[in-house]
DSSP file (Angstrom, degrees, kcal/mol; ACC not computed):
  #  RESIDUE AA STRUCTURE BP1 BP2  ACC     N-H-->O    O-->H-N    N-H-->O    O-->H-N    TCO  KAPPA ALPHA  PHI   PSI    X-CA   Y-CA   Z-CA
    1    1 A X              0   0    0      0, 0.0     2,-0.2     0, 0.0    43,-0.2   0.000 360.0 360.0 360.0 141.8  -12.9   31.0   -2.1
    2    2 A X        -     0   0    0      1,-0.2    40,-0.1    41,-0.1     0, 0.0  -0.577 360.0 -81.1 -84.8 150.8   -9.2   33.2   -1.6
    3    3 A X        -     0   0    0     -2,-0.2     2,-0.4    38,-0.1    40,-0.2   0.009  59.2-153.2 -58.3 159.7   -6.8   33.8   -3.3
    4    4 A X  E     -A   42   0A   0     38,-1.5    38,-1.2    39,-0.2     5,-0.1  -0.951  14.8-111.3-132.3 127.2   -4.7   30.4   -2.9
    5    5 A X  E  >  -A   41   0A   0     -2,-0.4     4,-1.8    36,-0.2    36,-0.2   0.187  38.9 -98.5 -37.9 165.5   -0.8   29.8   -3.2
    6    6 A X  H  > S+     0   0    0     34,-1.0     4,-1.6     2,-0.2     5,-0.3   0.782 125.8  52.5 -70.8 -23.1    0.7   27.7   -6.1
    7    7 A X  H  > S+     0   0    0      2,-0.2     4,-1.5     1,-0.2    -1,-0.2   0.987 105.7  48.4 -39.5 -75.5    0.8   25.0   -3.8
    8    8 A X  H  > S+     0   0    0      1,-0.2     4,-1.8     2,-0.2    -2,-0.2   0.651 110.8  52.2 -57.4 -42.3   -2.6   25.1   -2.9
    9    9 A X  H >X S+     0   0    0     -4,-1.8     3,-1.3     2,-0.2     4,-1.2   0.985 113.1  41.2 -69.3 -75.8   -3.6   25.3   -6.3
   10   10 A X  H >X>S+     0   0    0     -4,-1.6     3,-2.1     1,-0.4     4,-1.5   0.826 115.9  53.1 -62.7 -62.3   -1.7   22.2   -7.6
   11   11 A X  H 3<5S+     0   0    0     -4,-1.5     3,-0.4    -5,-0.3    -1,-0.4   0.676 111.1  47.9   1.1 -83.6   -2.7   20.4   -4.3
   12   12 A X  H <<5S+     0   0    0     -4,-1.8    -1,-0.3    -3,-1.3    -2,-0.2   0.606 120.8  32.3 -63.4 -36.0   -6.5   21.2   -5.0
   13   13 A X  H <<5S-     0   0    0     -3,-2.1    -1,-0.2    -4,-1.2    -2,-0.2   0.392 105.1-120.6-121.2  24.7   -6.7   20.2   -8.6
   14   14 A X  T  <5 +     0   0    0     -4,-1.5     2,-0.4    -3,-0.4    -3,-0.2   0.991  66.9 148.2  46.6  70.9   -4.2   17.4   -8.1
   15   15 A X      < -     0   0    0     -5,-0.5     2,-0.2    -6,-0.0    -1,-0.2  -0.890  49.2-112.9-122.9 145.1   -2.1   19.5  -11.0
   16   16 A X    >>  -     0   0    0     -2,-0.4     4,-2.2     1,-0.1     3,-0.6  -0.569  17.1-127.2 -78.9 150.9    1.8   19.6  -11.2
   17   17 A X  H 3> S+     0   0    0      1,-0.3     4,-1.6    -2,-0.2    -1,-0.1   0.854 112.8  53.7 -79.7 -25.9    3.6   22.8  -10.5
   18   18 A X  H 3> S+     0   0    0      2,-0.2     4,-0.6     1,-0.2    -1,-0.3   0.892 104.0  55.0 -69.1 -25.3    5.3   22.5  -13.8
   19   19 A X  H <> S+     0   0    0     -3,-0.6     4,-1.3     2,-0.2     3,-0.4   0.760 107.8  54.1 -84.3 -43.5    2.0   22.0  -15.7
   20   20 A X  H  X S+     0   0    0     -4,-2.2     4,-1.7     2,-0.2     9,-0.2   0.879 110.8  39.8 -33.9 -49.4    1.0   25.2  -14.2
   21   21 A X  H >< S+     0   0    0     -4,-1.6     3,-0.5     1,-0.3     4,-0.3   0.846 108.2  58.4 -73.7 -23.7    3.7   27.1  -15.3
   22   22 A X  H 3X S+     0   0    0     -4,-0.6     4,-2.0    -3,-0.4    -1,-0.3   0.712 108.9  52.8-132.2 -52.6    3.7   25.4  -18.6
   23   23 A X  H 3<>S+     0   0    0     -4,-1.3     6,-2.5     1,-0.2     5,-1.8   0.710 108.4  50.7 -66.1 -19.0   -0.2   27.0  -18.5
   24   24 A X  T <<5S+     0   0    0     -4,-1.7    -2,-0.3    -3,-0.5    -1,-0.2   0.605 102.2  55.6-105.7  -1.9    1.3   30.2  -17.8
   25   25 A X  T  45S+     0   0    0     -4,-0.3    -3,-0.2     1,-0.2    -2,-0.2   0.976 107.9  58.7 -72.9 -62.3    4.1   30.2  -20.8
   26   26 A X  T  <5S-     0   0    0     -4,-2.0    -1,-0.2     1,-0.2    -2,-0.2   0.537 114.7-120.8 -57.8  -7.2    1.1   29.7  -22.9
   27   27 A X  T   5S+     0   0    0     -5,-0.2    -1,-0.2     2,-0.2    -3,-0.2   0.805  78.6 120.8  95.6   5.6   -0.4   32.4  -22.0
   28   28 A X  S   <S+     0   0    0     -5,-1.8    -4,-0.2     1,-0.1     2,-0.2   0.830  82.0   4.4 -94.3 -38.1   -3.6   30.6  -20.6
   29   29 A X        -     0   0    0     -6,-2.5     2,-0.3    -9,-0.2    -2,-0.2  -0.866  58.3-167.3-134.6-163.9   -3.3   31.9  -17.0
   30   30 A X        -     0   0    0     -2,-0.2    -5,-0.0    -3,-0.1    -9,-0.0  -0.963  33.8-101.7-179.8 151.0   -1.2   34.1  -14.8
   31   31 A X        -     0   0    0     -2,-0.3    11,-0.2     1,-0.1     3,-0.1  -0.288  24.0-137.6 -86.0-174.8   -0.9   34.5  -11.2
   32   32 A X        -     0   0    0      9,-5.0     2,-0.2     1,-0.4    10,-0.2   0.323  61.4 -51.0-131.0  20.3   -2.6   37.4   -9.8
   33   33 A X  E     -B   41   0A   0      8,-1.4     8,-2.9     5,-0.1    -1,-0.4  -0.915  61.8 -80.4 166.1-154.1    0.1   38.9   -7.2
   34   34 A X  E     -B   40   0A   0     -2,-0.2     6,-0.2     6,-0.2     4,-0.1  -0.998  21.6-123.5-156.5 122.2    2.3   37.7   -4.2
   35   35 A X    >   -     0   0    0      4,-1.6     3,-3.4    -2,-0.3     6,-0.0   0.067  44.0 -91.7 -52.5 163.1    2.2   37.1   -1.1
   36   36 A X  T 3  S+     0   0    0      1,-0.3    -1,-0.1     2,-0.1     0, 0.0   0.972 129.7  42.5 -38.7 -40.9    4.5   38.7    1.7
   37   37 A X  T 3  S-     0   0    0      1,-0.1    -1,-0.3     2,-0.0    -2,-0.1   0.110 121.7-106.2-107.6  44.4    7.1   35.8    1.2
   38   38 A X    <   +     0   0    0     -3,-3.4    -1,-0.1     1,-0.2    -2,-0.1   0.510  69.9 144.4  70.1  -5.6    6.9   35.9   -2.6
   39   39 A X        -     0   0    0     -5,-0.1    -4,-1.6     1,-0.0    -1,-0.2  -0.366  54.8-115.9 -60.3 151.3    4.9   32.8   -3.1
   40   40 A X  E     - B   0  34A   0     -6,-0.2   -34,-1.0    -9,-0.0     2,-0.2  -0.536  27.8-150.4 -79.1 160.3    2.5   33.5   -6.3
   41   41 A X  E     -AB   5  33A   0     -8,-2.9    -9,-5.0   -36,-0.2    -8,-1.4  -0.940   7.0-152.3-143.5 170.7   -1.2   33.5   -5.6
   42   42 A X  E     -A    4   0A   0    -38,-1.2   -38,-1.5   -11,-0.2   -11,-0.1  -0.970  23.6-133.8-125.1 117.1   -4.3   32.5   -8.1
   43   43 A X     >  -     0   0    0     -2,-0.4     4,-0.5   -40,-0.2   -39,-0.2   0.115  36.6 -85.0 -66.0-145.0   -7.6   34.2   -7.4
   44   44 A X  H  > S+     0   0    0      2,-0.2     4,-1.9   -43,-0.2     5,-0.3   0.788 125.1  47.7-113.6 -57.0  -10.6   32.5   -7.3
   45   45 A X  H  4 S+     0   0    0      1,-0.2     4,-0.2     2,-0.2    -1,-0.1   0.616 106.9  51.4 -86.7   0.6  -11.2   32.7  -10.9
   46   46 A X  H  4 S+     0   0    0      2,-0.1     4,-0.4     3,-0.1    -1,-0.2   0.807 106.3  59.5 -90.4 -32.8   -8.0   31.7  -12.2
   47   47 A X  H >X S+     0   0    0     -4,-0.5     4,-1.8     2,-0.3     3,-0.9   0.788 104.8  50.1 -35.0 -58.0   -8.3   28.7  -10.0
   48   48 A X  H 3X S+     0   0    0     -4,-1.9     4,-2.5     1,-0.3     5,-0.2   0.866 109.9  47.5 -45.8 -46.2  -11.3   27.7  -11.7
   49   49 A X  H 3> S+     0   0    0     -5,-0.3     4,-0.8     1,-0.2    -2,-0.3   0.556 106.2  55.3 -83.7   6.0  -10.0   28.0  -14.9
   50   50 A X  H <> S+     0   0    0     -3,-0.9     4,-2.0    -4,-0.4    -1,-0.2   0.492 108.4  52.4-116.4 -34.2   -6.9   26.1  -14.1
   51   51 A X  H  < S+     0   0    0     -4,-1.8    -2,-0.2    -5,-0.2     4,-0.2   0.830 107.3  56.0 -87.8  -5.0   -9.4   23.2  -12.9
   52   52 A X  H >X S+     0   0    0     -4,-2.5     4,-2.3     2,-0.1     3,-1.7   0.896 107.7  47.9 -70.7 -49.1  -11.1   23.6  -16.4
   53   53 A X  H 3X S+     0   0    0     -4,-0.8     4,-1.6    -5,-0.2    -2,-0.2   0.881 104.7  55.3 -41.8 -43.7   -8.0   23.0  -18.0
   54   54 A X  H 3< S+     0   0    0     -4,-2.0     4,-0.5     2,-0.2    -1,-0.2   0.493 109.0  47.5 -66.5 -22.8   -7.3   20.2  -16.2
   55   55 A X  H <> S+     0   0    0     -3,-1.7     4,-1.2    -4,-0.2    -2,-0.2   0.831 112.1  50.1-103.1 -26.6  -10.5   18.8  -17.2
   56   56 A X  H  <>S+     0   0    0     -4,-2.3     5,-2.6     2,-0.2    -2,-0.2   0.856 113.4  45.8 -17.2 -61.2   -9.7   19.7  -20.9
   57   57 A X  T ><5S+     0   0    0     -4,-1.6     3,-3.7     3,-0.2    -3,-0.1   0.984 106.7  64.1 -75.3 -72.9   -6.0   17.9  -20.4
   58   58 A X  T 345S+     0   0    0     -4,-0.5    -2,-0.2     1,-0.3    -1,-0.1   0.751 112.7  33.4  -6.9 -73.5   -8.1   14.6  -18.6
   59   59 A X  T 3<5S-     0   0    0     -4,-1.2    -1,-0.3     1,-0.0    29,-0.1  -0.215 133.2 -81.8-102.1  57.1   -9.9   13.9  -21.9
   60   60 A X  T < 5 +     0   0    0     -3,-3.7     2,-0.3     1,-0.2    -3,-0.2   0.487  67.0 144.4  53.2  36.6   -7.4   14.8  -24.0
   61   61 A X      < -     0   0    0     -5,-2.6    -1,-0.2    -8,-0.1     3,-0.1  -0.658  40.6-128.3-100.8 167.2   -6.4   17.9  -25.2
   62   62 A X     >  -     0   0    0     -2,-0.3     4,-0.9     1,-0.1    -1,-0.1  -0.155  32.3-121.2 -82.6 175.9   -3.0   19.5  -26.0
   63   63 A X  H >> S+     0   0    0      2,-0.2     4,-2.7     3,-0.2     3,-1.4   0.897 118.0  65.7 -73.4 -65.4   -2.6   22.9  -24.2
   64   64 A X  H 3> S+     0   0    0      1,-0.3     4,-1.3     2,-0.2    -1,-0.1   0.652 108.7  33.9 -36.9 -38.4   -2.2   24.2  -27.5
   65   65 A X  H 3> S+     0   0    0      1,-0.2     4,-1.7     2,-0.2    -1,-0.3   0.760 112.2  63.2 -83.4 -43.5   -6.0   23.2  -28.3
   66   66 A X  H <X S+     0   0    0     -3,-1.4     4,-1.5    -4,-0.9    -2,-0.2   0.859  98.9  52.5 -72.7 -35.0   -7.0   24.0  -24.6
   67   67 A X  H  X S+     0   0    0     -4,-2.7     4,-1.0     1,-0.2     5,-0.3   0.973 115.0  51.9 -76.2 -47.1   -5.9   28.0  -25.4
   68   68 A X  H  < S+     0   0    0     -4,-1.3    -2,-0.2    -5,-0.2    -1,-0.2   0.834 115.9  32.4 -30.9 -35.2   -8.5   27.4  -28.6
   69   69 A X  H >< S+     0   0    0     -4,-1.7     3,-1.5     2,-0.1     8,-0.3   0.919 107.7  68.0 -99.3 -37.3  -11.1   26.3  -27.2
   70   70 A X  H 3< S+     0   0    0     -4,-1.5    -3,-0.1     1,-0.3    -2,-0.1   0.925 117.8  24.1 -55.7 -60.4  -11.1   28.3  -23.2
   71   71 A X  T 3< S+     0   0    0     -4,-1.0    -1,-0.3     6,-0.0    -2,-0.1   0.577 102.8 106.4 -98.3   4.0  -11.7   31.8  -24.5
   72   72 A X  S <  S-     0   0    0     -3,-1.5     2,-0.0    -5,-0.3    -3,-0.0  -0.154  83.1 -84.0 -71.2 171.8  -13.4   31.0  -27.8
   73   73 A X     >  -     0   0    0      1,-0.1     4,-1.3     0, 0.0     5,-0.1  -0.285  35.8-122.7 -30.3 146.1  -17.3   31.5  -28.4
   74   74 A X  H  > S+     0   0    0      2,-0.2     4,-1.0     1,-0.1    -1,-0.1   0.630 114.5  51.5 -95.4 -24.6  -19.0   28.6  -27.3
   75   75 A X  H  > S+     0   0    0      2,-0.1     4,-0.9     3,-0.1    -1,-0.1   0.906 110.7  48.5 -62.0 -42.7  -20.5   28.2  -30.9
   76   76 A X  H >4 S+     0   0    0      1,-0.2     3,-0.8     2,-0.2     4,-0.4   0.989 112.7  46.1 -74.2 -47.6  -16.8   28.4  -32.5
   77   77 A X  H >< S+     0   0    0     -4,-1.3     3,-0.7    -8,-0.3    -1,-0.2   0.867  96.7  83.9 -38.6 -38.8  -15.2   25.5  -29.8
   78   78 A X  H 3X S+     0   0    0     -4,-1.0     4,-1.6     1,-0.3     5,-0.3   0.863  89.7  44.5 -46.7 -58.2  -18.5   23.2  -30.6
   79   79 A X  H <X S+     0   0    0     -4,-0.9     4,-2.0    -3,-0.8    -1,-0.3   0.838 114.9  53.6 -84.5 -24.1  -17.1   21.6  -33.8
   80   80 A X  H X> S+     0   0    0     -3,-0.7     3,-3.4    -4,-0.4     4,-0.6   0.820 110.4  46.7 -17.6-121.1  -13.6   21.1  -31.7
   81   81 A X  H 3> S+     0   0    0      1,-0.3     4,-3.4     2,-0.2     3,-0.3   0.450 106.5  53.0   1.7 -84.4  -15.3   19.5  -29.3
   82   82 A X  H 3X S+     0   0    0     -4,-1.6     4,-1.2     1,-0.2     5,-0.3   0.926 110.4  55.0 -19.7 -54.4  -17.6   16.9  -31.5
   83   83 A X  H XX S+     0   0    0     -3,-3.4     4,-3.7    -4,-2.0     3,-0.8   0.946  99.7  52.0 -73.9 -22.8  -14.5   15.9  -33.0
   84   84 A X  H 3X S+     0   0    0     -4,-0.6     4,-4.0    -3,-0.3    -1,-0.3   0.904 115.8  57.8 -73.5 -20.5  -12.6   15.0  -29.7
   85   85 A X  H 3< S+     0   0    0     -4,-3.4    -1,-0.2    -5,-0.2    -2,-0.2   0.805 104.4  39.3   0.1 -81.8  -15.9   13.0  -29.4
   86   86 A X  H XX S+     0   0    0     -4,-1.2     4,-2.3    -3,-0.8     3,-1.4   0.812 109.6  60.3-102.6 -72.5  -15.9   11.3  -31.8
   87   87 A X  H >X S+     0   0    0     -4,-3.7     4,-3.5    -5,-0.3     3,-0.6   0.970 115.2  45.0 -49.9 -49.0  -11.8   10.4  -31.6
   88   88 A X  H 3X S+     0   0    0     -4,-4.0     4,-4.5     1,-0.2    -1,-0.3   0.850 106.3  50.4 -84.7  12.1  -12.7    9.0  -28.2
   89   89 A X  H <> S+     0   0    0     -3,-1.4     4,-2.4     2,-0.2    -1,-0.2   0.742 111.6  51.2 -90.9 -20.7  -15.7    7.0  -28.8
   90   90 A X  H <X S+     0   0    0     -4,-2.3     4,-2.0    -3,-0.6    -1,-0.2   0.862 113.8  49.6 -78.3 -32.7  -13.7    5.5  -31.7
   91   91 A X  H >X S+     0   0    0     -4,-3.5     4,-2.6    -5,-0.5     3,-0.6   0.992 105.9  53.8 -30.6 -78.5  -11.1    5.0  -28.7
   92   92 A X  H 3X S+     0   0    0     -4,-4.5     4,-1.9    -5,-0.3    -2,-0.2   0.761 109.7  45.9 -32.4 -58.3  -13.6    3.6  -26.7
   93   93 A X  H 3X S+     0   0    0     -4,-2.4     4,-1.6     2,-0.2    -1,-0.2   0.913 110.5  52.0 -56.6 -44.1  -14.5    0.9  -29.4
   94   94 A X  H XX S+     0   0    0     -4,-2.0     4,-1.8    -3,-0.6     3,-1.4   0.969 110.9  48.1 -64.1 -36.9  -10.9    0.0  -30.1
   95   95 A X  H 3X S+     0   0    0     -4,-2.6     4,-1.4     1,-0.3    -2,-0.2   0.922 113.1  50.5 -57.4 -69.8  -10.4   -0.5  -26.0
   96   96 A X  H 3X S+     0   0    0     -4,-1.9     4,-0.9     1,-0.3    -1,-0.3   0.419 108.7  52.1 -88.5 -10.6  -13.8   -2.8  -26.1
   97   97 A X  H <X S+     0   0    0     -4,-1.6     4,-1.7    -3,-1.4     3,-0.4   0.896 112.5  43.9 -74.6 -81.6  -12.4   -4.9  -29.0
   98   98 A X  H  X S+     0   0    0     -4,-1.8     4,-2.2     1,-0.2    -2,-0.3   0.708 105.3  58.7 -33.1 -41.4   -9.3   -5.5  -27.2
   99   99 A X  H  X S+     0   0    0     -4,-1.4     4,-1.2    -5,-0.2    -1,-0.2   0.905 110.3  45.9 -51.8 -61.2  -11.2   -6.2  -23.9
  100  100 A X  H  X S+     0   0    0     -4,-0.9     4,-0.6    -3,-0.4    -2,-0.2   0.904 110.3  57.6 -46.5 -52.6  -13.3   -9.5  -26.2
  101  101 A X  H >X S+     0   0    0     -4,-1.7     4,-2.2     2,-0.2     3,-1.4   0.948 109.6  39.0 -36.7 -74.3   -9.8  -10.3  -27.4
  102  102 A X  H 3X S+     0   0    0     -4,-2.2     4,-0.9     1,-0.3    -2,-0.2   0.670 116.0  56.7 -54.0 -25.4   -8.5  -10.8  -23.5
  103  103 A X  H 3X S+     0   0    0     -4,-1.2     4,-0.9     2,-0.1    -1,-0.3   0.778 112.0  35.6 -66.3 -42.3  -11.7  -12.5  -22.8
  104  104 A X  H <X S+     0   0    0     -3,-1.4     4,-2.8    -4,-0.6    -2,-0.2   0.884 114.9  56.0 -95.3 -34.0  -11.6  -15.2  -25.4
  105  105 A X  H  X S+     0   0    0     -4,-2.2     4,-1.6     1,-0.2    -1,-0.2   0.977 115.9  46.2 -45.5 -43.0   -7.4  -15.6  -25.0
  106  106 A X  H  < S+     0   0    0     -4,-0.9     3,-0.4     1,-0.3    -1,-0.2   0.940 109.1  46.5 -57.8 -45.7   -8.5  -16.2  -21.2
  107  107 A X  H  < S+     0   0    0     -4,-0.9    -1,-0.3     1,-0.2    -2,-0.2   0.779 105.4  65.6 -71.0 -33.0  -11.3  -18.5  -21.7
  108  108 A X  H  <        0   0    0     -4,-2.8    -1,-0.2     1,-0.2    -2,-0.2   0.948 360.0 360.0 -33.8 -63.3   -8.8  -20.5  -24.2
  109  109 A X     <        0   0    0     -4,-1.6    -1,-0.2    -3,-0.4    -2,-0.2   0.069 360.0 360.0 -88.8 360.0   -6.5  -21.4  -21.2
């Protein structure tokens, strides 16, 4: 892979250009030049990491928690991780409770 416009980026990881930039106030990525007509470009590996974020954002982390966890230790992120787990599998139940609830209302009627 080449280095890829901000376009191309957003395009590719179906990401907003404002959610990029918003990745680059925090301080989580940064483009890595410019093309002739000034468009930014992302290398390869910032591109990656922008579609790790993205899968970070997906199941629910803040940016703020996504700059914790992306460069950390892979030991120190693990209890991070468990707990977003754990909040959605407690998700998960309330959604499947609610799902039996719309099943019997239906079956009522």
């Amino acid at each position: 892979m080449q280095e890829a416009t901000l376009r191309e980026v957003c395009a590719k990881y179906k990401v907003s250009r404002r959610a990029v930039q918003g990745y680059e106030k925090a301080g989580i990525v940064k483009p890595t030049g410019k093309n002739k007509m000034g468009y930014l470009l992302y290398d390869t590996a910032t591109q990656e990491r922008i579609g790790i974020i993205r899968m970070y954002q997906d199941i629910g982390f803040s940016v703020r928690e996504i700059k914790e966890i992306i460069d950390a230790p892979k030991i120190s992120a693990k209890p991070i991780l468990e707990k977003q787990l754990e909040k959605l599998k407690k998700e998960r139940s309330r959604i499947e409770e609610q799902i039996e609830i719309l099943y019997d209302l239906i079956q009522k009627r």
